[in-house]
Structures are given as structure tokens and as C-alpha cells.
Steps between C-alpha positions, in 0.01 A plus 500: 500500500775736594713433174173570285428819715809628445558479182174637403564836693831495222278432212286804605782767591708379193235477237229720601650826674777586212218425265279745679193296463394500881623686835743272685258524802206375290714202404584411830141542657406279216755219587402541876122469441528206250724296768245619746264331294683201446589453879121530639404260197768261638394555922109457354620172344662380793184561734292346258704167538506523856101568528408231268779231669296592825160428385612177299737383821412166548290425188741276303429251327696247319409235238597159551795332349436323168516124491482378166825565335325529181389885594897562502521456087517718273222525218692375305649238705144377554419487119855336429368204768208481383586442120748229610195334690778549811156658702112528379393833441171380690713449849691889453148614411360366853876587709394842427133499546606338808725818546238765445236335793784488738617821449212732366317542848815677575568707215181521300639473193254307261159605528342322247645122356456230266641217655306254363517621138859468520522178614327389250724667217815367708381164469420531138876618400614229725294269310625674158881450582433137608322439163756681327293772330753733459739571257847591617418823315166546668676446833820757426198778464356429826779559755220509794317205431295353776620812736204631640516958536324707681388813389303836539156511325438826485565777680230534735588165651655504841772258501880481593688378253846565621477337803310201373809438269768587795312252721562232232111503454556541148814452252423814294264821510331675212408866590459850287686809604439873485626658755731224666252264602715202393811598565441653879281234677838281343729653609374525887498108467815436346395404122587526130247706300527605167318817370497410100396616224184781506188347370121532619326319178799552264350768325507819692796753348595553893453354851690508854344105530769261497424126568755258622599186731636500861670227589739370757806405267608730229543218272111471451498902371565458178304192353238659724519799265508290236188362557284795605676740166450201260620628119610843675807275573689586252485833578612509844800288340468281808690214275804721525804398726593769785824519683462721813833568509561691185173742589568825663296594764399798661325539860317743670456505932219777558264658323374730755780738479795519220853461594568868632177450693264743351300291229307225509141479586474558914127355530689157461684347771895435521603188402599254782859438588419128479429566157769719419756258636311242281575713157852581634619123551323431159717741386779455663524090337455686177790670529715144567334411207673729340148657309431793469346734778405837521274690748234774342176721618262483200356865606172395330411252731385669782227588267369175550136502679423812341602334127335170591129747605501678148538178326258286687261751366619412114342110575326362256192398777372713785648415827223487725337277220759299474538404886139403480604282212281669239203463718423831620768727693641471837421804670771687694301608798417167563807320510696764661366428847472137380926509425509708856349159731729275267141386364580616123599220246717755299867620555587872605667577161116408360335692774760790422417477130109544579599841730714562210193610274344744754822695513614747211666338220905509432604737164444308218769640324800520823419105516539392175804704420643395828449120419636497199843705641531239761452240217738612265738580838437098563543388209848708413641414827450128475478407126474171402698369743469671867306375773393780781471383828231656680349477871210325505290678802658717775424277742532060543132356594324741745224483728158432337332859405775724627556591119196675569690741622775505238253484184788593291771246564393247220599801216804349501343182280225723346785687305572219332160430393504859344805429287388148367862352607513161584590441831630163724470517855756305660496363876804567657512298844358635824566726760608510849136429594449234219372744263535426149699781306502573158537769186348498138700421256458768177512500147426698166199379272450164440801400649330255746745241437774689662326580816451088543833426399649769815233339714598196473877551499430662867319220556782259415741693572398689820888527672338790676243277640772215636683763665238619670456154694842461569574861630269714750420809315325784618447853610644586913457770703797539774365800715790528676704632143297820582735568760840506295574876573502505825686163518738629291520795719598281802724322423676750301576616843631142568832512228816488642619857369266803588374598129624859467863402593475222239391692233785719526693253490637428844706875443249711763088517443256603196268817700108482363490840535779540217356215293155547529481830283745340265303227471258784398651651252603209327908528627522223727703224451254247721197340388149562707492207720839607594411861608172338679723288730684839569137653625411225650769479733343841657119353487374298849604161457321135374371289818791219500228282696233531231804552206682127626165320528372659191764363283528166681180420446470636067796295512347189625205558286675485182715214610172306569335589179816436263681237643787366297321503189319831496526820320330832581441712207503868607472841328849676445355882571132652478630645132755387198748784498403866583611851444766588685459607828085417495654326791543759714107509521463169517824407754301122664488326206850324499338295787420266287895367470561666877300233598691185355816652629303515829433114478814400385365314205663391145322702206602509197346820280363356178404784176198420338536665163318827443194722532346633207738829603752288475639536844605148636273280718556263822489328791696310786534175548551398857576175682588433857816489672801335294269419223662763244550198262107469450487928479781448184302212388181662494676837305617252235217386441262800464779606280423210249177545525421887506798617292648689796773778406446694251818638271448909486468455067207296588354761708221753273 
């Protein structure tokens, strides 16, 4: 936060004041407000959480585990078995239906079934196979056979497909998207959904619809595709081979503020740093990959919700009319109160959409211009063959109907709706609290096939994921670090040689009153923490009592949370480099070192590369006592992997 505030306030004083566009003041109040903003959006968040974790405390509930391996499988898997006469489809048919009663009074998933019906089909392929009815040719175009699906009817049934298919009640999930309504109930349950190609009835010149498959293994997305695009096959070129390594991708970690911390759209939440660890180790076994990786901050995203309003309005049916499934319209009013009690069979993004009409409409013109800027900007970023890798929600699962307080949150899917991009979602482990975590995985038009070729490669792949079972890897909060200063200031007092006689070298002392307007004026030859010690010597001393016990016990702390195999990452400063002397205004903030030499710990300082000024970027890397080897270790590493020094004819 402090890096991006910082250099922000340069972006405005360089580029705005010379240019005379705006007062320096007005720049600055602007900056101030918008962080405001962004910090009470953040503290609302938080109690929020802590509200809804109150009135949900002790309402968990957790399926049973599954007992028939055959829920396990693959789709595909399933199909292969079942062609080989290995399994009947008949007995997967009734291991799930066996599923769905188990686990539906729980999570109320399927609402309306055909049991029956399709145990009756599964016992007629069966019988086909066994009678050999098939051609070999008939069977390579049926890669699900005898794999029962579940599905969403239409979209005023209730239903949950997402869990269904997480809960192994069903191998695959058929749903429609407009807004993210595959892609986010997914990713809270840790799936693979595809948003495909745009189609209502095929004939419609444009549509935000997408329908595609959700599915526990990636390796079902793409003859699910197959299936549900038929002859459009061709021309998603999902026959075409797709290394992941030769792509070049591009990421983006917010979009409710821009990099210097004044864009972005602030009705939507900041992402989680679950998340944004998530996208950085993705990253991060990129890089070792040796692919390419770049971030960016498409400005024309945060336009998202407000994009995604104007162009619900350009569907080819009637909202309202179209939640009521042709029959009639579904009347705001009504379900409002209905969606309120948790009575209302229809998500908020639908409910949203219905206020939506009452309120005035977005500029026609503004929202298509914008669209197609942030299309072309897409498309000439990422070409034919870049991937962007986008978060997929700010948050991982949340409580049940707290997004009714953060109605906006799910623009970070809708966007993508808007630009007809096809779009993988890819599950990405879990969290500290079991979680699952995830991003989408973005590409230009009708380049579906590479967003299921990356998916699965971080499927496969997923080094990020085994790392995070072997190591412990998460975000600390040592409150005792807060008291580096005065530490430092203690036992400062504790060195061998009084301070102002060893600055001068052991010939006589250094007097502040001499240095201290030198220091001033730019002439003296001893940096600030130096002439700080010199006033500090005349200030009221640090309690030794509290001072001894103080560090004793941060000590211990960090000993018990690292061990011998633990490393504490920990900022380098509050800024990258400053103006000279800015730190005579700001004379605290070299704590954060003070405090390490406090502690007596190895660190080892480790660059980072640059900021989009240019100015280089870091952190420390600290172990406990005697373990510099692991500090050095650690350096080389995110060397490799980040790029770390940067030559000066590299530097813009």
C-alpha cells in the first residue's frame, strides 16, 4: 500500500503540476480522498465478514465422504470404462443417483430429477455395447457415452449446480452465463468451467450468453465443448495443439484501483491476499518456466458493471420475461423482499438486473465506444497467442447473502461477458481455511482452445500447488516489530563505545548542536539515523525493564514461528527510493532494518526489479539465528525467479 501511495503522489507532482493541468493541492486532496475511500471500503469489508461469521457460528455443515470410487473419474474416464465393458454405465448411473439422495438434503442442489428415465437409457447403451451396436466410428464421436450430466433447465430453476458437481453428485454441469453465473458459483467450489462460445439460438448478431460445462478435471473441458458447439468446432480450432509454455501471459491483481492507486472502480472490493498470493505463485512457476510474464492494468476494466448494464439492455429478449421463462415477467417488487428472506429462486446479479431497468440508462454512445477500446486494447495486447490472467472474484467462498452487501463484486466476471472472450476458470488449491482458490484464465476471440490447454497445464503441472503442502505459507502479524524504534533506541545505548565519540572516530566527540544544522543544510558528512542517535542521547531514556523483556520475548516469537526452516519475508522501507532528504520529514522509517539489527537476525536484502518509475523494488529475507545460509539461499532464488538486479542500460 505504501509503495503504491507513494509513487502516485510522484506521478501527480511530476506529471500534473509542470503540466499545469491541476493545483498540486487538488491532486493531493484527490489521492487522500480516493485512499480514504479505499480504506473504509476495506474496514466495511472486514466487519461484514466478522458479522456474518457470527450469525453463521456454528451452522456448518459438511457432506459425507464419497464411497464409490467410481464418483472419483473423470467423464471421460467413466466413458473410457464403460466402452471397454470394464463398468456398466447402468451401475455409474445409480453410484451417482445414489450420490445426489445422500447429499442433496444438505446442499439442495437438484430440485427436480429423472432418475428413472436415466436408468433406463443407461441400461439400453449397456445393452448396445454388449450387442455390439456401435461402430468404432460411432463410439470415437461419443466421448461421454453412458455418463449421465446434470444440468440447468432454465433459468428460473433453483438449483446448485456447482456444488452438486464438487460433491461428486454429478461428473459434469451444463449451465448458461451472463453475468458470471457459471464461472462464480465454480469457482467458490473449486471447479473447471468454461465460458465458450456466445450463442442464445445461433442466430442473434450479439449476446453476453455463453453456455459451457463445469467439471471437476480439466481434461473433460474440451470434448465437453465439443459437444455442446457441434460444427462451430472448427472455428474455435479446438483440434489445434497448444503449448503453454511458448504463450505469453499477462496478469492483472486489482481492479478496484490501478497501480498508482487512483483508478479502478472503488464500488468493488479489494482483492484478497489469499488470492493475490494465488496469482503471484502462478506467476512466479511461470517465470521457472522460463514463459513469458508481464504484469498490466487494462484501464478499461474498471468499467465493468457499468459496461455489462448498457449491454444487458441490447438482449435480444426482455429480462424480466425471460426470468419468467417467456411466461409473463417476474416483477421486481416482488422478488426483492422475496431475495431479502433468502425466499427468492433467482441470484443477486438477476435481482440487480431487474433494479437495473428502474434506474436511468448508461450513454449509449460512452458504452459502445468504450467496449470496443477495451476490445481492440485486448485483443492488441494478447494477439493470437497471450493468455491474461485475471482474478476471478475479490473474495474465496463467502458467507451466504453477504454479497448483498457488495452487489458489485461479481463485475469482475461480467466484464468478460461484455467482451465475448472466452474465458477458463481454473481452481487453484485452497486456502488456509480449506477454501478453494482460483483465477480465470483469458483469451482473445475464439481462442477457447488456449484457455483449456493453460488450464490444464496448471492442472498437471500445478508446482505451485505441491509446494504449498510441503511448506507453511501465509500472511503473520508479529506485533511486537511495532516496537523497533524504541528497541533500537535502547540498546543503542547498550554498544560498547558511546556513539558520538565513535563517530568521530575515537579522536574527541561529534556535538548535535554543530551537526544538526549541517545536517540541515545539506553539509553534513553523517547520515540521519546517525544525527538521531546524537539527539537521542539528550532525550529521557528507553525503560531497560520493558526494552530487555520486549526484545526477549519478539525474539522468542520469531524463533517459535521459523524454526530452522523458516523465512520471514519483510518490507525493506515504507517507499523505493526518495528525494533526497524527504527523510528528514519522515526520520522513523529506517525502523524497519533497526529492528533486525535489534534481533540479531541474518537478512539478506533481495531487489525485486522495478516500478513502473523505474526505481528498484524489495524486500528482506530473514531467518533466525545462524541460519544466514537459508537468507543467501532464499536471495538466490528470488533472483532466478524474479530477475533481481537490474543493469542501469536496462533501466527506462
Amino acid at each position: 500500500m505504501s509503495v503504491r501511495v507513494n509513487s502516485s503522489l510522484c506521478k501527480i507532482f511530476q506529471a500534473e503540476t509542470p503540466m499545469g493541468t491541476k493545483s498540486w493541492w487538488l491532486a493531493v486532496l484527490r489521492f487522500i480522498i480516493l485512499n480514504l475511500v479505499i480504506t473504509v471500503h476495506q474496514v466495511v469489508d472486514a466487519v461484514i465478514d466478522k458479522l456474518f461469521s457470527i450469525y453463521y457460528k456454528g451452522c456448518k455443515k459438511q457432506v459425507p465422504p464419497v464411497k464409490s470410487k467410481l464418483l472419483l473419474y473423470s467423464a471421460l474416464d467413466l466413458a473410457r470404462e464403460i466402452k471397454n465393458k470394464s463398468v456398466k454405465s447402468e451401475e455409474v448411473v445409480q453410484a451417482y443417483i445414489d450420490r445426489i439422495i445422500e447429499i442433496n438434503p444438505i446442499l439442495n442442489s437438484v430440485v427436480d430429477n429423472r432418475f428413472d428415465a436415466a436408468l433406463e437409457e443407461a441400461r439400453k447403451v449397456d445393452e448396445a455395447l454388449q450387442n455390439g451396436s456401435y461402430t468404432s466410428e460411432q463410439l470415437e464421436n461419443m466421448p461421454f457415452l453412458g455418463v449421465p450430466f446434470s444440468t440447468k433447465v432454465s433459468t428460473c430453476v433453483k438449483g446448485n449446480k456447482a456444488a452438486l458437481v464438487s460433491a461428486c453428485g454429478s461428473p459434469i454441469g451444463i449451465g448458461t452465463d451472463i453475468g458470471g453465473s457459471l464461472r462464480m458459483p465454480a469457482f467458490f467450489c473449486g471447479l473447471t468451467p468454461l465460458k465458450g462460445l456466445n450463442r442464445r439460438t445461433g442466430q442473434e448478431t450479439r449476446t453476453m450468453v455463453a453456455a459451457g460445462p463445469m467439471c471437476c478435471h480439466s481434461k473433460d473441458l474440451l470434448p465437453s465443448l465439443r459437444v455442446l458447439v457441434g460444427l462451430n468446432q472448427n472455428l474455435l480450432k479446438l483440434g489445434s495443439e497448444v503449448n503453454p509454455k511458448r504463450l505469453k501471459y499477462y496478469f492483472m491483481m486489482d481492479d478496484s484501483r490501478s497501480d498508482d492507486g487512483l483508478g479502478g472502480d472503488l464500488r468493488l472490493s479489494s482483492v484478497d491476499d489469499s488470492l493475490r498470493i494465488c496469482m503471484l505463485r502462478v506467476v512466479s512457476h511461470l517465470k521457472e518456466e522460463n514463459a513469458f510474464v508481464k504484469q498490466v492494468h487494462l484501464t478499461g476494466m474498471r468499467y465493468g458493471f457499468p459496461l455489462w448494464r448498457y449491454w444487458m439492455t441490447q438482449e435480444p429478449e426482455k429480462f424480466s420475461r425471460e426470468l419468467a421463462n417467456g411466461e409473463g415477467e417476474i416483477n421486481l417488487w416482488t422478488e426483492l423482499p422475496k431475495k431479502l428472506l433468502n425466499m427468492s429462486d433467482f441470484s443477486l446479479p438477476a435481482i440487480m438486473r431487474l433494479a437495473d431497468e428502474k434506474l436511468p440508462p448508461i450513454n449509449e454512445k460512452w458504452a459502445r465506444e468504450t467496449t470496443i477500446k477495451l476490445q481492440n486494447d485486448i485483443s492488441k495486447l494478447l494477439g493470437d497467442d497471450g493468455i491474461l490472467l485475471y482474478p476471478s472474484h475479490p473474495f474465496p467462498a463467502f458467507y451466504r447473502n453477504s454479497s448483498l452487501l457488495r452487489p458489485y463484486n461479481f463485475a469482475y466476471t461480467a466484464v468478460l461477458n461484455v467482451l465475448n472472450l472466452p474465458v477458463t476458470q481454473v481452481p487453484m488449491g485452497l486456502n488456509k481455511d480449506g477454501v478453494p482458490l482460483g483465477l480465470q484464465v483469458v483469451a482473445t476471440y475464439l481462442n477457447d482452445h488456449l484457455t483449456i490447454g493453460v488450464a490444464r497445464y496448471l492442472e498437471e503441472s500445478n508446482s505451485w500447488a505441491s509446494s504449498n503442502k510441503r511448506h507453511t505459507q501465509g500472511k503473520v502479524h508479529l506485533t511486537g516489530m511495532r516496537y523497533g524504534f524504541p528497541l533500537w533506541r535502547y540498546w543503542m545505548t547498550q554498544e560498547p563505545e558511546k556513539f558520538s565519540r565513535e563517530l568521530a572516530n575515537g579522536e574527541g566527540e561529534i556535538n548535535l548542536w554543530t551537526e544538526l544544522p549541517k545536517k540541515l543544510l545539506n553539509m553534513s558528512d553523517f547520515s540521519l539515523p546517525a544525527i538521531m542517535r546524537l539527539a537521542d542521547e539528550k532525550l529521557p531514556p528507553i525503560n531497560e525493564k520493558w526494552a530487555r523483556e520486549t526484545t526477549i520475548k519478539l525474539q522468542n516469537d520469531i524463533s517459535k514461528l521459523l524454526g530452522d526452516d523458516g523465512i520471514l519475508l519483510y518490507p525493506s522501507h515504507p517507499f523505493p527510493a526518495f528525494y533526497r532528504n524527504s527523510s528528514l520529514l519522515r526520520p522513523y522509517n529506517f525502523a524497519y532494518t533497526a529492528v533486525l539489527n535489534v534481533l540479531n537476525l541474518p537478512v539478506t536484502q533481495v531487489p525485486m526489479g522495478l516500478n513502473k518509475d523505474g526505481v528498484p523494488l524489495g524486500l528482506q529475507v530473514v531467518a533466525t539465528s545462524l541460519n544466514d545460509h537459508l537468507t543467501i539461499g532464499v536471495a538466490r532464488y528470488l533472483e532466478e525467479v524474479f530477475g533481481g538486479w537490474v543493469p542501469p542500460t536496462q533501466r527506462s
